[in-house]
C-alpha positions as CSV (number, residue, x, y, z in Angstrom):
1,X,-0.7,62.3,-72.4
2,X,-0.8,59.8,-69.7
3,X,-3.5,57.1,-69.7
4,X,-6.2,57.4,-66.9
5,X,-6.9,54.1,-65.1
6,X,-10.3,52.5,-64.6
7,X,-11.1,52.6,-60.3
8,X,-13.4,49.8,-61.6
9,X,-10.8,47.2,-63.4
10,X,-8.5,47.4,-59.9
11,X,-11.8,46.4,-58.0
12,X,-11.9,43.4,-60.2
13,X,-8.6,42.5,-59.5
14,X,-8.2,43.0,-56.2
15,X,-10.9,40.4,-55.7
16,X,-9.6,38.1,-58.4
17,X,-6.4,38.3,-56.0
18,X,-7.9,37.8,-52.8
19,X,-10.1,34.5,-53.8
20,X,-6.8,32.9,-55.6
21,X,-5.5,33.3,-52.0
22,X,-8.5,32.1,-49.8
23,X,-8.7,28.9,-52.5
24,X,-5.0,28.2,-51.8
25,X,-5.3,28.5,-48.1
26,X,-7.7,25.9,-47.4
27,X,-6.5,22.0,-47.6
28,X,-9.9,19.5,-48.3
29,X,-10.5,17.3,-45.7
30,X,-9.3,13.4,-46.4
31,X,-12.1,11.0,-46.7
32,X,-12.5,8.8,-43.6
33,X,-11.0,5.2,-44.7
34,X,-13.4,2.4,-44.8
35,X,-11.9,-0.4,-42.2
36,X,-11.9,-4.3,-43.1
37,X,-13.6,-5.6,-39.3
38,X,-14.1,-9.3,-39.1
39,X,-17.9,-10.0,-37.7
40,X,-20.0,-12.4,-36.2
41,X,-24.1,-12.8,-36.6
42,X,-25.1,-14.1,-32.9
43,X,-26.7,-17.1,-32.4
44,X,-27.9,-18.8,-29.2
45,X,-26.1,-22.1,-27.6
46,X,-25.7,-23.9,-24.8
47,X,-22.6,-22.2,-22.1
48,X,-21.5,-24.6,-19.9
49,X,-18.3,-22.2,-17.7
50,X,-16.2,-23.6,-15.8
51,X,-13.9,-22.3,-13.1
52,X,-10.4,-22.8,-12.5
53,X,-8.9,-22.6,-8.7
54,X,-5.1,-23.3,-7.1
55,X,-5.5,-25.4,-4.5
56,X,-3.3,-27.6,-2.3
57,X,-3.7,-31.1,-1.0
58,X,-3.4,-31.6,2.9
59,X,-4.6,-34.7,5.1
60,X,-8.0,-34.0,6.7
61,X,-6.4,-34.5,10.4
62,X,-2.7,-33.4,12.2
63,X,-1.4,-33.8,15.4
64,X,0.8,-31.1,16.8
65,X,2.4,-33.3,19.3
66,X,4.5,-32.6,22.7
67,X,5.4,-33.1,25.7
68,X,3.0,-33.2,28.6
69,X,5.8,-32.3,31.1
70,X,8.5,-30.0,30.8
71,X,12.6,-30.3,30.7
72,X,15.7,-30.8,28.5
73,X,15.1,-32.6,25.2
74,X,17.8,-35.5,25.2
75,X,17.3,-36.9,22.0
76,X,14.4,-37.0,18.6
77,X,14.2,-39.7,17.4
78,X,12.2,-38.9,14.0
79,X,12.6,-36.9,11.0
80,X,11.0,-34.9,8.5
81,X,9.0,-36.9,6.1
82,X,9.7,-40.2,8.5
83,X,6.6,-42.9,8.4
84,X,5.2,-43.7,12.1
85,X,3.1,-46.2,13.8
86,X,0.9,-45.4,16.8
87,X,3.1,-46.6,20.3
88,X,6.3,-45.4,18.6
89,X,8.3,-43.2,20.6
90,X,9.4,-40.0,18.6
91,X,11.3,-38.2,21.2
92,X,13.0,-38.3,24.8
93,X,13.4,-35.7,27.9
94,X,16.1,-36.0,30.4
95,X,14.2,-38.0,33.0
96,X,16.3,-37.5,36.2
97,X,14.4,-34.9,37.7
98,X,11.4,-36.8,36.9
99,X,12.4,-39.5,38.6
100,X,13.6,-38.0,41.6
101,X,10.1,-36.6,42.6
102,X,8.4,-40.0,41.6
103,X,10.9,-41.2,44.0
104,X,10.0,-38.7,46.9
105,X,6.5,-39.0,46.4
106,X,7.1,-42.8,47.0
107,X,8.6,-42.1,50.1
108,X,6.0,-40.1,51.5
109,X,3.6,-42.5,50.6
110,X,5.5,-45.0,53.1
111,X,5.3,-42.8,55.5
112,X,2.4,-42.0,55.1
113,X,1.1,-45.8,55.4
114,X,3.2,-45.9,58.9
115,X,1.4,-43.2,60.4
116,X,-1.7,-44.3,59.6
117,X,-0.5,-48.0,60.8
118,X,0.3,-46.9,64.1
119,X,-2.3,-44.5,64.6
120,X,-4.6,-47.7,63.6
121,X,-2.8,-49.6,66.8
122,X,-3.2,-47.2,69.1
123,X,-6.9,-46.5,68.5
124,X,-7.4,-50.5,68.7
125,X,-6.0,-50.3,72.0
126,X,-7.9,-46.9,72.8
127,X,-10.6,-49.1,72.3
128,X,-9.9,-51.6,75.1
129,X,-9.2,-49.2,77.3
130,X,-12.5,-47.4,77.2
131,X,-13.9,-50.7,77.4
132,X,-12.1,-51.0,80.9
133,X,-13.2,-47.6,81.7
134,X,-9.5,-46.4,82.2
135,X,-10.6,-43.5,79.4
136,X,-13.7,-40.9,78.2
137,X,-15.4,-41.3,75.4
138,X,-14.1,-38.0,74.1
139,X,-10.9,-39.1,74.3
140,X,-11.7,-42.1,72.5
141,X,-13.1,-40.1,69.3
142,X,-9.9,-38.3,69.9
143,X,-8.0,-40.8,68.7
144,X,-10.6,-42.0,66.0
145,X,-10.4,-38.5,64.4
146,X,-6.6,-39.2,64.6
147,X,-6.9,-42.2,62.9
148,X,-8.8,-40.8,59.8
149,X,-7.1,-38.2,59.6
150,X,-3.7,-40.1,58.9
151,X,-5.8,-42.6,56.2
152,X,-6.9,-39.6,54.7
153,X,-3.2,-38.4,54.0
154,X,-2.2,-41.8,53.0
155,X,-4.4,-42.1,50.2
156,X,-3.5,-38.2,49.2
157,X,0.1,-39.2,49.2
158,X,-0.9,-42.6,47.3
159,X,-2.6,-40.7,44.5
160,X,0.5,-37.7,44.2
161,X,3.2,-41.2,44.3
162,X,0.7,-42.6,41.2
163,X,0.5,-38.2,39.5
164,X,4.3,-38.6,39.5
165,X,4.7,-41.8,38.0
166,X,2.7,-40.8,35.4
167,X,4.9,-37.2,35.2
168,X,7.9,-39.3,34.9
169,X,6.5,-41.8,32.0
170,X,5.6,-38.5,29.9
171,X,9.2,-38.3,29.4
172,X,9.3,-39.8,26.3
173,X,7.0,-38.5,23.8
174,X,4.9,-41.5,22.2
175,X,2.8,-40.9,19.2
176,X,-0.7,-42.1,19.7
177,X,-1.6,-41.9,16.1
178,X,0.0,-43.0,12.7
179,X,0.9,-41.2,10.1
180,X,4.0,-39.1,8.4
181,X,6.0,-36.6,10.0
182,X,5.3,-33.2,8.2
183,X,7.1,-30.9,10.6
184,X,10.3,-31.3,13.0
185,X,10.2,-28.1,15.5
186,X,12.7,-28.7,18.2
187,X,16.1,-29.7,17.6
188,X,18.0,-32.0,21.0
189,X,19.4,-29.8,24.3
190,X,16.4,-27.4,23.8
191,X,14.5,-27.0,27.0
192,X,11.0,-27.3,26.3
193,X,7.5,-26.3,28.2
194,X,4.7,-28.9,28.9
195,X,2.7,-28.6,25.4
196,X,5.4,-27.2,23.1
197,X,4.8,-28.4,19.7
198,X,8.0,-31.3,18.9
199,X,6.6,-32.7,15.7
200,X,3.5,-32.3,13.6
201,X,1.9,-35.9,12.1
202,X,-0.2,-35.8,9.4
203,X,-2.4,-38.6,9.8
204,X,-2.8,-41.5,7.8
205,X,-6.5,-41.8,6.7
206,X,-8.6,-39.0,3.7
207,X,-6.9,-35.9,2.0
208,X,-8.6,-32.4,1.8
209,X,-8.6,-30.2,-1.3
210,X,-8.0,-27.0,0.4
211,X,-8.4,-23.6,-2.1
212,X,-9.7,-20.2,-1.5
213,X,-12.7,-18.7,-3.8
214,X,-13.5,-14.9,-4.0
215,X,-16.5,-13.5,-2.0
216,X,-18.5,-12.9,-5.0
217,X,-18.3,-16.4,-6.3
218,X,-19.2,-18.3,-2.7
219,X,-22.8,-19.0,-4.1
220,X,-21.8,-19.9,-7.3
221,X,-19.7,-22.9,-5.6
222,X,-22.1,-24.0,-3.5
223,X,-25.0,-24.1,-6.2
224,X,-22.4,-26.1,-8.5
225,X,-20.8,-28.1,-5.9
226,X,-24.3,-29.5,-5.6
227,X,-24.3,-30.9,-8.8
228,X,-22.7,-34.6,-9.1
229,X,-19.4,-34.7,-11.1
230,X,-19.5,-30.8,-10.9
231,X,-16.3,-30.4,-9.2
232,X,-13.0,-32.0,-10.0
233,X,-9.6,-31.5,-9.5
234,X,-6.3,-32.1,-11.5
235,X,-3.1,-33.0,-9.8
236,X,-0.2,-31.1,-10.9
237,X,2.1,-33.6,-12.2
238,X,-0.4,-36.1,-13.5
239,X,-1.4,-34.5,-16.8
240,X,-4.5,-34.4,-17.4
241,X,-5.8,-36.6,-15.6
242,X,-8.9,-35.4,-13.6
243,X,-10.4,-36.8,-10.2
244,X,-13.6,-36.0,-8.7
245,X,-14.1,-34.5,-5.7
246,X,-16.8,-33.5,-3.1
247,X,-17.1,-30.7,-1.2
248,X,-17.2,-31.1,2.2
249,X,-16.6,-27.8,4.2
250,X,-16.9,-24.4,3.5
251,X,-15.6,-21.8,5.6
252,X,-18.0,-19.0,7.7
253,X,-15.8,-16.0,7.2
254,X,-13.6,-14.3,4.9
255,X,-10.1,-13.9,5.7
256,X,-9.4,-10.5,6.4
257,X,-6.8,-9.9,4.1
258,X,-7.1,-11.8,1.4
259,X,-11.0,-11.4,1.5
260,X,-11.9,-15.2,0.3
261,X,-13.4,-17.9,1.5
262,X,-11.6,-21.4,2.4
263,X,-12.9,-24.1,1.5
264,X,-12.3,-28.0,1.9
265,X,-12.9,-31.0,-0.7
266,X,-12.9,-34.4,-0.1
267,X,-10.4,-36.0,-2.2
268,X,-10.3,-39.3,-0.8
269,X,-7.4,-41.3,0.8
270,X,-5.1,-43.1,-1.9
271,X,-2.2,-42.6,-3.2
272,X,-1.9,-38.5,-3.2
273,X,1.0,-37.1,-1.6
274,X,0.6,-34.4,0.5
275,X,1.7,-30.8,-0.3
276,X,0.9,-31.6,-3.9
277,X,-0.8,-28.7,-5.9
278,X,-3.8,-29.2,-8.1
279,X,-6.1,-27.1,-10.2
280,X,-9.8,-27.3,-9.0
281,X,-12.1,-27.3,-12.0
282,X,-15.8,-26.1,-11.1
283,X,-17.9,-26.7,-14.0
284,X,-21.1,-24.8,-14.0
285,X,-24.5,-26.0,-15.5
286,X,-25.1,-25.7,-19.2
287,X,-27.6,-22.8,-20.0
288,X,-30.1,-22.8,-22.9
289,X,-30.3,-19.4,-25.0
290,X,-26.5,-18.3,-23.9
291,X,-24.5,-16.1,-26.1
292,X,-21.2,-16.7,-26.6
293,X,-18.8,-14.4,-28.4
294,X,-14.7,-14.2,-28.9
295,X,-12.7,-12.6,-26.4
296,X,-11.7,-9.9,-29.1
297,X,-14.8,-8.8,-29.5
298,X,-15.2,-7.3,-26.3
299,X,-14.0,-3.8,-25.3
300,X,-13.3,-2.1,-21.8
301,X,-14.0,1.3,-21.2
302,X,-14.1,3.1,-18.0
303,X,-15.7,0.4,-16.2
304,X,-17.8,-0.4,-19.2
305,X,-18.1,-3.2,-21.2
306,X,-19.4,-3.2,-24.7
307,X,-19.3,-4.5,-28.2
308,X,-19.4,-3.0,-31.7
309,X,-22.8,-3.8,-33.5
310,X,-23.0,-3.4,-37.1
311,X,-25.7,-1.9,-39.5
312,X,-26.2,-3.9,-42.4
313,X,-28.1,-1.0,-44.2
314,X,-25.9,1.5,-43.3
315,X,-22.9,-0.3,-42.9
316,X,-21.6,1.8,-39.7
317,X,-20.9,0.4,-36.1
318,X,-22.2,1.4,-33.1
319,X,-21.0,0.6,-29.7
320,X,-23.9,-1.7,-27.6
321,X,-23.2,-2.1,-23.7
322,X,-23.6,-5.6,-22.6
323,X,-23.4,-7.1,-19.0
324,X,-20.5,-10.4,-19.4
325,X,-21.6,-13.7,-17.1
326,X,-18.3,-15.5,-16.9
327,X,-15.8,-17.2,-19.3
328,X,-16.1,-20.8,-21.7
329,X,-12.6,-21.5,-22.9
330,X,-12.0,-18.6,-25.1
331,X,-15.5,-17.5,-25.2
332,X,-16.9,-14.9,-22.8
333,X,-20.8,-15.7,-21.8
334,X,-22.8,-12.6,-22.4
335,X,-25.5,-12.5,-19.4
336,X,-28.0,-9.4,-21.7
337,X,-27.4,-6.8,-24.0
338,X,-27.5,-8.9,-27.2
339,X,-30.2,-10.6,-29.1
340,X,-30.0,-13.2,-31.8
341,X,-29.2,-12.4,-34.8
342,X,-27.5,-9.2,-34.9
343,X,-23.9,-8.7,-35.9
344,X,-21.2,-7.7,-33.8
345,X,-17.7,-7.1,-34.6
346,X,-14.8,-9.6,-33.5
347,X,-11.9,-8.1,-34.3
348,X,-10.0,-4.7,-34.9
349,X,-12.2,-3.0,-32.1
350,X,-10.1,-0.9,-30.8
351,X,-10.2,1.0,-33.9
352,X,-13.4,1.4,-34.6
353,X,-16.0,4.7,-33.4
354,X,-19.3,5.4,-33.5
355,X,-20.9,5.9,-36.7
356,X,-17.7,4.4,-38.5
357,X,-18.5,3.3,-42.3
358,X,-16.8,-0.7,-41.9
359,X,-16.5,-3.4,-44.7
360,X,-16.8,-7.0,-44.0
361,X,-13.1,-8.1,-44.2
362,X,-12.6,-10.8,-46.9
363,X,-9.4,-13.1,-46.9
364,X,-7.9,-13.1,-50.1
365,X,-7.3,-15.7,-52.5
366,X,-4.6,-18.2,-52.6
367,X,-1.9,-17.4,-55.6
368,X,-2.1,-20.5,-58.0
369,X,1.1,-22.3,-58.0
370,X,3.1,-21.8,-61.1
C-alpha cells in the first residue's frame, strides 16, 4: 500500500528552501576603507602676502610731434629708436608754396607802406592849404581819415608778411625737446595736415611703472603703497634683482573693458630701457594671529571654500567652511573659519566625505641596506 505523506514535513521544507534562497540572494555590504590623509594641527603666525602684477616701463612724458603747417613731406630725417637733441631738425616739407605767400605777403606790405607814404604827403600839404584857406576843414579831416586808414592797412599787412614768415619756417619740423624716437608715422611724399603726428619722442628725464590692478584690489594698493619699501618691481631680464618704486598716480576710472585700474610708479630715471617688462611686487603688512595652511588643503565647491577638519576622538572628517584672505608663497591666508589648534587635513581631499573614518598617514620606514 502506498505511503501517505506528512502536509506538515513539505511545510518544513518549503521554508527550508525558500530561506537557502533569500540567504544566497543578498551580497553583505564591503566595509568602507579607512583612508591614510596627511594632517596639519593649526597654529597662528605672522602672514606677510604679497602681490605679483605685469607691468611695463614707459618714460613719464612723450611728444607726438608735427607739423604746424600743412604740405608734401620731402624728406625724415630720423628713425626709430634714433637719439635727439632739442633744435635738431627731424623732418622737412616741400617749402615752395610756403615761400611763395611769404613772398606775396611781402609785397603787399610795400605797397602797403607806399599808400600810406603818399597819403602822408598829401595830407601834409592838405595841411598848408587849409592854413591858406584855399580848403574846409571837412575836407581836411577827409584826408586825415585817409591817412589812417592806409597806416592802419600797413601794419595789417606788416603783421600777415611776419604770420607768413613764420608759416614758411614751420616747414621743417624741429624737435623742441630731447629724447629717443619711439615711433616713425609718416613715411616721405606723404601729404600731411597741420598737426599730423610725424614722430613720437619719448623724453629724456624719469620712467613710469605703468600696470593695471583689478577693482577689488584698488584699496589694498593704496593702503600698501603707503608703506615705505612696500612696493618694488623686478625687471625682466635682470634676475632677481629688485628696485623700489613709489607710487605716484593712480587712475579715477576703470577701463571699460578690462574693468581695472591703471596705475603709475615712479621708477626713477637711470639706466632702464623703455618698453622693458617687469613684475611689480606689492608686499602687504605682516599680520599677527594669521593662519596659514597648504594650498592642498583647500577645496572648491560650488562657490565654496572649505577644508576637512578632523576628530581626534572619533577619528572622522568633517568639512569646515572658511573665508581665504589672499596668498603667501604656497600658503593661502585664511581670513576666519579656523581656530588654533584644531586639525585639518592637507592632502588627499578630494577623497574624503563627511563622517569618513581617516588614519593619520605614516611614511614608512627606510629598507636597511644589505
Amino acid at each position: 500500500m502506498p505511503r501517505e505523506c506528512n502536509p506538515g514535513s513539505h511545510r518544513v521544507l518549503l521554508i527550508a528552501v525558500v530561506l537557502l534562497l533569500s540567504a544566497c540572494g543578498k551580497q553583505a555590504d564591503a566595509p568602507e576603507p579607512v583612508r591614510a590623509v596627511r594632517t596639519q594641527v593649526i597654529s597662528n603666525g605672522d602672514a606677510g602676502m604679497t602681490f605679483e602684477y605685469a607691468g611695463e616701463l614707459r618714460a613719464r612724458n612723450e611728444s607726438h610731434l608735427g607739423f604746424r603747417v600743412g604740405g608734401k613731406l620731402l624728406a625724415r630725417r630720423v628713425n626709430l629708436g634714433d637719439k635727439i637733441h632739442a633744435g635738431q631738425v627731424l623732418a622737412q616739407l616741400d617749402p615752395q608754396d610756403l615761400n611763395l605767400a611769404q613772398e606775396a605777403a611781402k609785397a603787399a606790405m610795400q605797397a602797403a607802406r607806399v599808400n600810406r607814404d603818399q597819403l602822408g604827403n598829401d595830407y601834409k600839404r592838405f595841411i598848408e592849404l587849409k592854413e591858406q584857406g584855399f580848403i574846409s576843414a571837412a575836407e581836411l579831416e577827409r584826408r586825415e581819415n585817409g591817412f589812417k586808414a592806409a597806416q592802419a592797412q600797413l601794419e595789417q599787412a606788416r603783421a600777415q608778411a611776419n604770420a607768413q614768415s613764420n608759416q614758411a619756417s614751420y616747414a621743417a619740423l624741429v624737435s623742441d625737446v630731447s629724447g629717443v624716437v619711439t615711433a616713425v608715422n609718416v613715411d616721405p611724399g606723404t601729404v600731411v595736415s597741420p598737426g599730423m603726428p610725424i614722430v613720437n619722442v619719448a623724453q629724456d628725464g624719469p620712467r613710469d611703472l605703468v600696470f593695471s590692478v583689478p577693482e577689488d584690489q584698488l584699496m589694498r594698493v593704496r593702503t600698501a603703497a603707503s608703506v615705505a619699501g612696500a612696493l618694488k618691481m623686478k625687471v625682466w631680464g635682470e634676475g632677481q634683482a629688485e628696485r623700489a618704486v613709489s607710487l605716484r598716480e593712480v587712475s579715477a576710472a576703470a577701463d571699460p573693458v578690462t574693468r581695472t585700474f591703471l596705475i603709475k610708479a615712479d621708477a626713477g630715471s637711470s639706466d632702464i630701457k623703455l618698453g622693458q617688462t617687469a613684475t611689480v611686487l606689492l608686499t602687504m603688512p605682516k599680520t599677527e594671529q594669521a593662519i596659514k595652511l597648504p594650498l592642498s588643503a583647500v577645496l572648491q565647491s560650488q562657490g565654496a571654500t572649505s577644508v576637512w577638519v578632523l576628530d581626534p576622538a572619533s577619528m572622522t572628517v568633517k568639512a569646515q567652511p572658511v573665508v581665504v584672505a589672499g596668498a603667501n608663497g604656497n600658503d593661502v591666508v585664511i581670513a576666519s573659519g579656523l581656530q588654533a589648534g584644531q586639525e585639518v587635513v592637507v592632502a588627499g581631499v578630494h577623497v574624503l566625505t563627511p563622517g569618513q573614518k581617516v588614519k593619520r598617514f605614516q611614511s614608512a620606514a627606510a629598507p636597511a641596506k644589505s
